[in-house]
N, C-alpha and C positions, 0 to 999 in steps of 0.2 A: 301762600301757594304760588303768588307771580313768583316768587323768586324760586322755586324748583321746578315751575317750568320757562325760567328763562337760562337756566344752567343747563336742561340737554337739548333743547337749539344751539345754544353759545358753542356748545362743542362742534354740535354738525356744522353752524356757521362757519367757525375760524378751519374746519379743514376744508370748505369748498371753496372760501373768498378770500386763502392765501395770497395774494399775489405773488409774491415768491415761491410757489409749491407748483410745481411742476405736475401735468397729466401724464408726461410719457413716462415710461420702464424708467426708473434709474440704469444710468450704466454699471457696467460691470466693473468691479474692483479691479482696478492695473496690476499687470501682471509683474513676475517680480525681476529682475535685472536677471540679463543672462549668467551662466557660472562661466569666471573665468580662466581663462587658457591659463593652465597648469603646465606645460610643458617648459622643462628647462631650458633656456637659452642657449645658443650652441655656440660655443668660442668662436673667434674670429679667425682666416684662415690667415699663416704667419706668408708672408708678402717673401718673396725670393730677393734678394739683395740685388743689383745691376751689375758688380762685380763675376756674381756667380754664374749669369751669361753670358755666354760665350757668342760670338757670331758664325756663323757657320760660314767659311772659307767657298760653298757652294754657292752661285750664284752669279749675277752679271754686275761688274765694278765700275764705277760711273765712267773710267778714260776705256771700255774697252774697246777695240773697234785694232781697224789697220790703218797704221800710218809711214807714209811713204816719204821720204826725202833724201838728202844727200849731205856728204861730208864737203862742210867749207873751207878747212885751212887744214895742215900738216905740219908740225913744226916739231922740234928737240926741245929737250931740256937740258943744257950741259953749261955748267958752270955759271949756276944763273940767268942762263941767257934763251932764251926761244929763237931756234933756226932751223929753217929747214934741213931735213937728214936723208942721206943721200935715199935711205931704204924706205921712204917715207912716202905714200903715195899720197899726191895732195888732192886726189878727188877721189869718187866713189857713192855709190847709190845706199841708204838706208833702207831698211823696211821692217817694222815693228808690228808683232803680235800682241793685242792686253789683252788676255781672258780672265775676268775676276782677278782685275789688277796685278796678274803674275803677268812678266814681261819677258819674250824673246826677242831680241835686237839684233836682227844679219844685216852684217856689215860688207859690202861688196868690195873687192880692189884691193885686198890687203895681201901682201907678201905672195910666199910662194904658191899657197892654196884658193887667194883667189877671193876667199869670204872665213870670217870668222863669225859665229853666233854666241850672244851674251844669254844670261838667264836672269833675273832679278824679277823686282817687283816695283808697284810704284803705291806709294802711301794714298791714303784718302786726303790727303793736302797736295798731292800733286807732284810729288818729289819721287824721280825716276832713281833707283840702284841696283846696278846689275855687275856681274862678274862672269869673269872667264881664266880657268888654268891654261896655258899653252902647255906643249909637247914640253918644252926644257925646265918646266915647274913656276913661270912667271908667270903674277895673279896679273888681269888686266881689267881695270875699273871702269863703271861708267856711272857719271853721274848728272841730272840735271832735271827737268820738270816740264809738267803738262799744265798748259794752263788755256781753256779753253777748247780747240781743237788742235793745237801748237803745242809739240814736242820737240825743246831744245836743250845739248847739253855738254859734253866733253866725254869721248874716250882716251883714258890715259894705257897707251901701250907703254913699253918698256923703253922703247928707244922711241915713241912718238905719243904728240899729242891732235887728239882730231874734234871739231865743233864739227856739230849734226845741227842741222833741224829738219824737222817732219809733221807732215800736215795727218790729221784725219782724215781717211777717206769714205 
């Protein structure tokens, strides 16, 4: 008889002097991983080429401003040689417009009218080119660059050639 009443104490014993057997609630079973994003991926959006930009001609050109100076020398061109011509005025006041790097160049002192005005442009490196038709159909060039606040260069008229320089004002 000890031995069937030591089999239901032994049961009540080993659930109250588990040591490992825990008094509180067990927790609750983890929940289970969220469902994931099923939405399809959206393609990449395709990048514009840098060619297919254009810059828009609107806007302020790093030389704009007004610059003011004067013609230094006068000379010919004939037969190789540089001299002054009779028709040839060897002074003369400059005065330059850049708006958005487009260039007006009035040139004071020249022939019969007094002034002539050039049109051109000058590059984002600084290199001045501008033109002029006269009344009898001769083109008249100018060329030369800004570098800084210092605009200097050469117009070549038909029977003359004239050095500029002009400051930013």
């Amino acid at each position: 008889m000890l031995g069937l009443t030591l089999l239901a104490p032994l049961s009540a014993i080993a659930q109250s002097t588990d040591p490992f057997r825990s008094t509180t609630p067990p927790h609750p079973a983890p929940r289970p991983p969220p469902e994931p994003d099923v939405t399809p991926p959206q393609p990449a959006p395709v990048p514009i080429p840098p060619a297919a930009v254009t810059p828009s001609p609107v806007g302020r050109g790093i030389f704009d401003g007004t610059y003011l100076g004067s013609v230094t020398a006068a000379t010919v061109s004939e037969g190789g040689k540089h001299r002054q011509h009779q028709g040839c005025v060897s002074s003369g006041t400059i005065r330059a417009i850049v708006t958005a790097n487009e260039l007006t160049l009035q040139q004071a002192g020249v022939g019969n009218s007094g002034s002539a005005s050039y049109h051109g442009h000058i590059e984002t490196t600084g290199i001045v080119s501008a033109t002029q038709t006269t009344l009898d159909g001769s083109v008249v060039t100018v060329t030369g660059s800004v570098i800084a606040n210092q605009m200097t260069g050469q117009i070549a008229r038909p029977n003359c050639i004239y050095s500029f320089s002009a400051t930013r004002q």
